[in-house]
N, C-alpha and C positions, 0 to 999 in steps of 0.2 A: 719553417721559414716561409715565409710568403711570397707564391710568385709574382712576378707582375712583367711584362714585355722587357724591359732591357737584361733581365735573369737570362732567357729566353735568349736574347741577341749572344748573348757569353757565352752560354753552351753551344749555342751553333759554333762559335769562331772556336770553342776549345774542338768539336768534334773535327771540325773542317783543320785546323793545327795537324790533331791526330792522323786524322787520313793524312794528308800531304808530308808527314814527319815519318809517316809506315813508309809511301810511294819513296820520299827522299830517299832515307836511307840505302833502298834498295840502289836508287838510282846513282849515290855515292859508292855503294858496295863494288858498282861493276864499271867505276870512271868515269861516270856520264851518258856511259851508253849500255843502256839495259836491253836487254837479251830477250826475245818475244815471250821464251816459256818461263823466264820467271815473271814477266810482268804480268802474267796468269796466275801465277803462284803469290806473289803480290796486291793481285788484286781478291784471288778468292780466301787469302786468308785476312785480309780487312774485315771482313763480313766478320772474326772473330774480337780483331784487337782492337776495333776501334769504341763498339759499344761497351766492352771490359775496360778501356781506359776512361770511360764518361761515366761509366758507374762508380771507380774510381774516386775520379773527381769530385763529384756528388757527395760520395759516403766522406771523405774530408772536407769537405764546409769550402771549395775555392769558390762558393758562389754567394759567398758573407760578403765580403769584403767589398769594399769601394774603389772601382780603378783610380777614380781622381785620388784615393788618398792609398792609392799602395805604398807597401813600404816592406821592411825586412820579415817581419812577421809570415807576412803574405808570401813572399818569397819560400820562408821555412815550408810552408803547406806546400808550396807547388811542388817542392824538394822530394817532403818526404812520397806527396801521391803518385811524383813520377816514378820515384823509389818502388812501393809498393807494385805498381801497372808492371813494370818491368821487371819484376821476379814473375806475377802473376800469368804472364804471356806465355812462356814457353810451358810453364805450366798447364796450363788451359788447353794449349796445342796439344800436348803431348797426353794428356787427360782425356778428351775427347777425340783424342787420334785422327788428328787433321794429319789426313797423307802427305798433305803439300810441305817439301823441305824450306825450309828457312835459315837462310846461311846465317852462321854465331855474327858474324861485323853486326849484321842487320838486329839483331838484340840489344848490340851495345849502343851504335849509332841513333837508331828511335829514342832509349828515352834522351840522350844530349841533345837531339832537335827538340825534342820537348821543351825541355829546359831551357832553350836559345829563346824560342817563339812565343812560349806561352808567359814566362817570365818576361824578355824584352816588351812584349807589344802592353803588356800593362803597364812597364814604365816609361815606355814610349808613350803611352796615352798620358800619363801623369804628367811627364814633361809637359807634352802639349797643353795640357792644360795650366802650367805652369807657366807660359810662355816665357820661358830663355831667353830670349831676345826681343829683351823688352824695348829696347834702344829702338829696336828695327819694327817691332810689330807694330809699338804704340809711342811715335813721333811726338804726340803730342804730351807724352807726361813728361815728369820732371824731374831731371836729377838731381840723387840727396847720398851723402856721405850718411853712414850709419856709423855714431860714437859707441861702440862697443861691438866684441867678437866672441859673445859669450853665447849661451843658450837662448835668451831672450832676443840676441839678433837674430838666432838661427829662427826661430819661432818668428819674427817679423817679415823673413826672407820668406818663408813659406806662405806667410800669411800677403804678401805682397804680391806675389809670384798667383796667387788664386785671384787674390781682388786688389786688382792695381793702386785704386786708392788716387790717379794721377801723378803716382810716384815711380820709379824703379831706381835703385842701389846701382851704383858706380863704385863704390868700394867703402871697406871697413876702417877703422882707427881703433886701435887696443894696445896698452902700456906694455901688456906682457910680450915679450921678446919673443917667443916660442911660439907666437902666432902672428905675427908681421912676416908677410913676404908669402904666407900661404892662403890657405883659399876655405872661405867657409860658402857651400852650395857654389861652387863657380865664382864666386865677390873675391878679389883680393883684398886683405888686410894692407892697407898700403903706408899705415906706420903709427906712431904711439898719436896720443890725445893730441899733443898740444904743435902737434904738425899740421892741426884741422883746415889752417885759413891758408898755407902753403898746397895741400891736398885737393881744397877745396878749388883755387885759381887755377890749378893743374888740371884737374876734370871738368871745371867751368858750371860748378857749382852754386848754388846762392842758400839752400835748406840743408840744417845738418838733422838727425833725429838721433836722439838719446837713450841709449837700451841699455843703459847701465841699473835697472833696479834695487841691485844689492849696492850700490856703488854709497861713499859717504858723500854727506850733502856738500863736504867741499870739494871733492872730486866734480861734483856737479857743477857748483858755482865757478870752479878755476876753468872750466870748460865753455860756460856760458859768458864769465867777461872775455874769453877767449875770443868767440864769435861774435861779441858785441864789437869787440876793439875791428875786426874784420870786416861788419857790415854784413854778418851773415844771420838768418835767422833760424831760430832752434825750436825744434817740434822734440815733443816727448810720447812713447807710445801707452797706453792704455797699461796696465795693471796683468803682468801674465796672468791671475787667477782668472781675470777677468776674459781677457780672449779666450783661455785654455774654457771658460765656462759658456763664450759663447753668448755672452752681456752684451758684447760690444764687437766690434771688426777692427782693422786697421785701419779702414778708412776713418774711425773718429781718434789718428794721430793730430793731435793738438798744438795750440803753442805750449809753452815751456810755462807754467806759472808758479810763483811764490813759492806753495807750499812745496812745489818739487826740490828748491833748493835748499829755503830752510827747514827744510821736514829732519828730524833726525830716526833714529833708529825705533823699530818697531817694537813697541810696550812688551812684557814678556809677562802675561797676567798668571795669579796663581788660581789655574780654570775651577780646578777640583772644589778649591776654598768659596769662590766667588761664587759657586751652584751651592754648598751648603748656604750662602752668604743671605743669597736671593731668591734662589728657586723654591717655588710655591710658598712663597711671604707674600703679605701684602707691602707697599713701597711707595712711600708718598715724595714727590719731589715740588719744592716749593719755588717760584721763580722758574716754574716747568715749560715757559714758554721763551726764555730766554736764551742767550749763545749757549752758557753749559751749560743753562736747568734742557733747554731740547737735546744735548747730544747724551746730558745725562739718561735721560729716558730713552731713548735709542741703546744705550750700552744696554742698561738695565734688562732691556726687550728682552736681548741676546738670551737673557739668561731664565727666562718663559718664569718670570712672578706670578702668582696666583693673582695678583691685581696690580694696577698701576695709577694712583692716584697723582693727577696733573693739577695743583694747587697753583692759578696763577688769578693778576690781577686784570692784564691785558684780555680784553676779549676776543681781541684780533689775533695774537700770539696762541691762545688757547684753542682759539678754533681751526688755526692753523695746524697743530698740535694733533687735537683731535680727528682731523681726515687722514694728517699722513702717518701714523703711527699701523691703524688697524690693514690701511694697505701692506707696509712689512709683515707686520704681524697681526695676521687676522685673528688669529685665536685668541688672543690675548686678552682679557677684563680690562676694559679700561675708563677709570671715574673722573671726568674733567669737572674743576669745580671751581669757581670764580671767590673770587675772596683777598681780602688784606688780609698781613701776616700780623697788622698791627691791633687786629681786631680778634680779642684773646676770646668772647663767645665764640665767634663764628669757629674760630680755628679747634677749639676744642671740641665743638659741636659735628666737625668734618671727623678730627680724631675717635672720637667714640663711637661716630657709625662706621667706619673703615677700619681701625685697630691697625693700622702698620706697623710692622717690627721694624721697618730701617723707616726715617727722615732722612732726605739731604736736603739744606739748607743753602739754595741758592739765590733766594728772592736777595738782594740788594741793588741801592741804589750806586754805580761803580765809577758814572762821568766827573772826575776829577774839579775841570772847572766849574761846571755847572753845580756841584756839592758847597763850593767854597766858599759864597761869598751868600746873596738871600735865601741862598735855599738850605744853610748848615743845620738850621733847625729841625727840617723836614730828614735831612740825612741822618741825623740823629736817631729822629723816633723811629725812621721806615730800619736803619742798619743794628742799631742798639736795640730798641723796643720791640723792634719785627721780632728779633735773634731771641731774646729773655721771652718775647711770646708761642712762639711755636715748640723751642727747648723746654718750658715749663708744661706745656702740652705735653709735650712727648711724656716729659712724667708721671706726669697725671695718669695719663691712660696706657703705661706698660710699656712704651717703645724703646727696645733693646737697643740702638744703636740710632744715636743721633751726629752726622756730620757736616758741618759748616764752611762753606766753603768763604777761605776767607784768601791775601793777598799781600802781592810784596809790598805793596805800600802801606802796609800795617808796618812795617819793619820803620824804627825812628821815623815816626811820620812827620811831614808838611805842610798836610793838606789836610781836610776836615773829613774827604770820603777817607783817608787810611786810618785818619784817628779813630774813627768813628769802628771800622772791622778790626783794629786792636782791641777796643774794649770790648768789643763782641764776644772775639776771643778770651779774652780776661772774664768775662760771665759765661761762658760756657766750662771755665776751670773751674769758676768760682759755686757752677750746680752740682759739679762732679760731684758723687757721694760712694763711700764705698758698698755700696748696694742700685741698684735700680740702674735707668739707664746712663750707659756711656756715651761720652760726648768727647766729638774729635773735630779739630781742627783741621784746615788743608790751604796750605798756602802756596800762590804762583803767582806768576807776569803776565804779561797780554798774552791772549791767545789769535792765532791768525783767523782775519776776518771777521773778530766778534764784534756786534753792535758798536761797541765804543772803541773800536783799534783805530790809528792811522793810515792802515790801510785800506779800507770803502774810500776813506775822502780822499788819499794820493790818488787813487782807483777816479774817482768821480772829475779829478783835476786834471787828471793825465786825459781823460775824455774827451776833455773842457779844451783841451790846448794848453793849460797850463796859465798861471805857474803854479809849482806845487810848495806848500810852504811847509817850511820845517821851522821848527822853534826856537833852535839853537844848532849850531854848529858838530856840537859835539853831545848832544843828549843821547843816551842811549838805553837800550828796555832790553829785557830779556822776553824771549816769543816761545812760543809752541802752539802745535796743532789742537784743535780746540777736540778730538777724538783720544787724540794722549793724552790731554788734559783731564777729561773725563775719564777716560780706563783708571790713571793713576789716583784720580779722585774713589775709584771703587776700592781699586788694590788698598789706601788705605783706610778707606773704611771697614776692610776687615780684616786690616791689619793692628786695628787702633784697641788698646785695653781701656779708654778714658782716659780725659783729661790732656792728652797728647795735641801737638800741635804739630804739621807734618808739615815738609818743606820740600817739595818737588825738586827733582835735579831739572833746572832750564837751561844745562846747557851755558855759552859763552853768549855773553850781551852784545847785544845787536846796533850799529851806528845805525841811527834815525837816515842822517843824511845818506850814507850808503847805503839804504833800503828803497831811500827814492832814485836816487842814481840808478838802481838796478829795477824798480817798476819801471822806469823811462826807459833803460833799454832793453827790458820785455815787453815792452808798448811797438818797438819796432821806432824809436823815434830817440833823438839823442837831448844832449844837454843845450843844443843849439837852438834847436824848434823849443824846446820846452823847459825852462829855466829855474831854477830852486832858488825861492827867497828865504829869508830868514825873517819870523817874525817877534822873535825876544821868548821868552818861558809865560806860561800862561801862569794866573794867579795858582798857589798851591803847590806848581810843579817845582820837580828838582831835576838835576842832570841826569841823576842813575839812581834806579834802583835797586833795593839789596832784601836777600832773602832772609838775612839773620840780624836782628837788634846788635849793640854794642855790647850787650850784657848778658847774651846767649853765646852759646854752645852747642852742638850738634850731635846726636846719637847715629849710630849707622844702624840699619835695617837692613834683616835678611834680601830686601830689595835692591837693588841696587841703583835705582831713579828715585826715591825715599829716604830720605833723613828726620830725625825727631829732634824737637827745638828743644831745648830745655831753658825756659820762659820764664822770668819771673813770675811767682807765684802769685794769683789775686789776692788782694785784702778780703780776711770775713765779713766786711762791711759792706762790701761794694754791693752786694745785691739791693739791702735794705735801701742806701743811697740812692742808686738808680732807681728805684721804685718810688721814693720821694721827689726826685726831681721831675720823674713821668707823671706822677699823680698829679701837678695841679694845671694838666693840659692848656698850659698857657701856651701863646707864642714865645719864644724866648729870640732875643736878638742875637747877631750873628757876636760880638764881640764877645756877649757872655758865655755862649755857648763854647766858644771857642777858651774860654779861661773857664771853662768849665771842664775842658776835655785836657787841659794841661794838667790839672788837679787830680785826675784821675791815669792819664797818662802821662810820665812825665816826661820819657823822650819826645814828646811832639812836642815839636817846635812852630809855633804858627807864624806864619809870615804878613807882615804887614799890608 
């Protein structure tokens, strides 16, 4: 162990303990008033027990430990080394035949002032350092109700109680019965959830914080319109792994945002399967600088590839890509290579110097309106022709496992971007072969925050002062976290035998307009200051979308967030087709294109 000057300061105070817990004793033994010849007898056998009790101490490690952060552990050590000292005393005396009598009380009484002093003053230092009284030491922080009285509160309390943060706890809120009315660290629990804004005017409150982590996201939500309807505002603490790892402090308790409420439950990935899946392949992800093609290669990271090939168009995205990846993970190979997916040399020309065993196919063009109307042509070749160009690659040159990441809006589509990843899908059935590689599908909803969500622009509007426009009334999406999105994009890609079309569990569908109601009042600002228009359904869109055609059916998967489509089957023709219509690189106009994608899909329905 290494010394350094405050080791030094503990042993002194442990020796100094010692002596004055030998003198106590004595001085308890005889009432108070000790008797000249034992205080001789007292003092000349010090000379014996005091250096025996610090060696003691010593040989048990009580000088590991950190006062600020004493605790029971610490305690046990003081237990047993006072334990030990005081068998070892009378021994020692009687060993080395120390004349001097030493009455039996004075054996028993030394080591329990041990145990008072030497124990108390380390948790008395901890307190202090914990300051208790926070109300009184530091006037100027702020009091805050804590929603929850679980672990994660206790771990806040401690963690608050170190580094104030400008906050201190005036008491708990927790459902369970069994903990209202008692006390976690000194905090009363002063009663369930949804007493927060009655609790809150009682202790003269304005911030609640949220320590429910395991809690479900509608526990979260019924608790946040709670303290909206109230006028209270809601911070959420950090991530226990994360404090516990010492990433972060308390002090960066936040507001309360989105993902905390719509977040659902944490992926349950199959690790074992995903390292044969990945680790030491090479892994090429196409649209690598995109919402999922980026979190895609972050997952991937995880799982230390022998390469990582970042196939993207953008050079901003790419380069992006490129700095922050090697900071996570510095070891890692990693080939950033600029390129269209539409451009079957270059793409093949990447394949055969890299050889990846997995593709994920995420380059697509996904903004609805923008797809719909001049630019269906270009949606066509960049979603269709990208998809038949890099899948035909993959075959060419060996890659085991190709998966495309396709979308709810393929399901009976509207619009020209869903037409368009339907038939994607329908050519990637259609290369399936019962040899070479497998080719899978993955279909979901919006994910939170990605490039094309409505939440940057409610975000950018709510800014703005508003207003924030919503499309219709009652339109609604299914969401998830664009991290879940990505894991379950892995779990089925090696969970996929070819040919398969996978259909993510998203969960219950989300009111549009009740998502901005709730960024407005996680903005701190209500419907008064900032107003929600209604702007009609943009060209292409529909009210709701759905994860399964009218003509499908569902398989269950050992997964439980995973279900298989069972899809109409492509036409043998379609390939040939599509390759004739791609070959004579005209422009094609939007109405053709569009009575072109009815012909080959027939549930799209295009809208005038």
């Amino acid at each position: 162990m290494k010394f350094n000057p405050r080791i030094a300061i503990i042993i002194l105070h442990d020796i100094l303990v010692a002596a004055c817990a030998w003198l106590g004793a004595y001085w308890l033994r005889f009432n108070l008033e000790l008797p000249p010849e034992y205080l001789s007898a007292a003092l000349s056998t010090l000379l014996w027990v005091v250096p025996l009790q610090a060696a003691v101490f010593w040989r048990f490690g009580l000088y590991r430990g950190i006062w600020r952060f004493a605790s029971l552990p610490d305690l046990k050590r003081i237990v047993l080394a006072v334990g030990v000292a005081a068998v070892m005393v009378p021994v020692v005396l009687i060993l080395f035949r120390v004349s001097t009598v030493v009455p039996r009380s004075v054996l028993i009484l030394d080591p329990l002032l041990l145990l008072i002093v030497m124990g108390g003053s380390r948790l008395a230092y901890r307190a202090g350092k914990e300051h208790r009284l926070a109300s009184i030491l530091r006037p100027g922080s702020k009091p805050v109700l804590v929603a929850g009285a679980g672990s994660a509160a206790d771990f806040l309390l401690r963690e608050l109680a170190r580094n104030p943060a400008g906050f201190h706890v005036v008491g708990l809120l927790d459902d369970s019965r069994g903990k209202q009315g008692r006390l976690v660290q000194g905090i009363p629990v002063l009663g369930a959830l949804d007493e927060v804004v009655a609790c809150a005017q009682k202790m003269g409150v304005e911030d609640v914080v949220l320590a429910l982590p395991s809690a479900a996201h509608q526990v979260r939500m019924r608790i946040m319109e709670i303290c909206a309807k109230g006028g209270l505002k809601v911070m959420s603490i950090p991530s226990l792994e994360d404090l516990v790892a010492g990433r972060v402090s308390v002090s960066n308790l936040r507001r309360i945002e989105l993902e905390d409420l719509l977040g659902r439950d944490p992926v349950q990935l199959d690790e074992s399967g995903l390292h044969q899946f990945l680790t030491g392949q090479v892994v090429m992800v196409t649209g690598a600088g995109g919402s999922i093609g980026s979190e895609l290669c972050r997952q991937i990271a995880r799982f230390s590839p022998a390469k990582l090939v970042l196939f993207e168009q953008s050079e901003l995205a790419l380069y992006a890509m490129e700095q922050e990846l090697p900071q996570s993970f510095p070891h890692m190979h990693i080939a950033p290579v600029i390129g269209d997916v539409k451009n079957a040399a270059w793409v093949n020309q990447v394949m055969a110097e890299h050889q990846p065993a997995v593709v994920f196919h995420a380059a697509a063009y996904k903004h609805v309106p923008l797809m719909e109307n001049g630019n269906a042509w270009e949606a066509v070749r960049n979603n269709v022709l990208g998809t038949q160009v890099v899948a035909a690659a993959a075959q060419t040159h060996g890659v085991a496992k190709f998966v495309m990441i396709s979308t709810d809006k393929a399901v009976n589509p509207t619009n020209v971007m869903g037409a368009t990843k339907r038939l994607a899908e329908m050519a990637c059935q259609a290369m399936q072969q019962a040899i070479g590689t497998r080719y899978v599908s993955v279909r979901f909803g919006n994910v939170l925050g990605s490039s094309g969500s409505v939440i940057p622009k409610f975000q950018k509007q709510i800014e703005a002062g508003g207003p924030v426009t919503v499309t219709h009334p009652d339109i609604t999406r299914f969401f998830m976290s664009i991290p879940e999105a990505a894991q379950l994009v892995l779990q089925a890609g090696l969970m996929g035998k070819g040919g398969e079309i996978f259909v993510l569990d998203m969960g219950e569908p989300v009111r549009i307009a009740e998502l901005a109601k709730l960024m407005i009042s996680l903005s701190g600002a209500d419907e008064d200051r900032i107003r929600i228009e209604y702007s009609g359904l943009r060209p292409g869109e529909k009210l709701y979308e759905e994860l399964l055609a009218d003509d499908e059916s569902t398989l269950p998967t050992p997964h439980p967030k995973l279900r298989v489509a069972k899809a109409r089957a492509a036409d043998n023709t379609l390939l040939s087709e599509l390759d004739g219509w791609f070959s004579a690189e005209n422009y094609q106009a939007e109405k053709t294109v569009k009575k072109a994608l009815t012909g080959w899909v027939p549930e799209y329905q295009a809208q005038d």
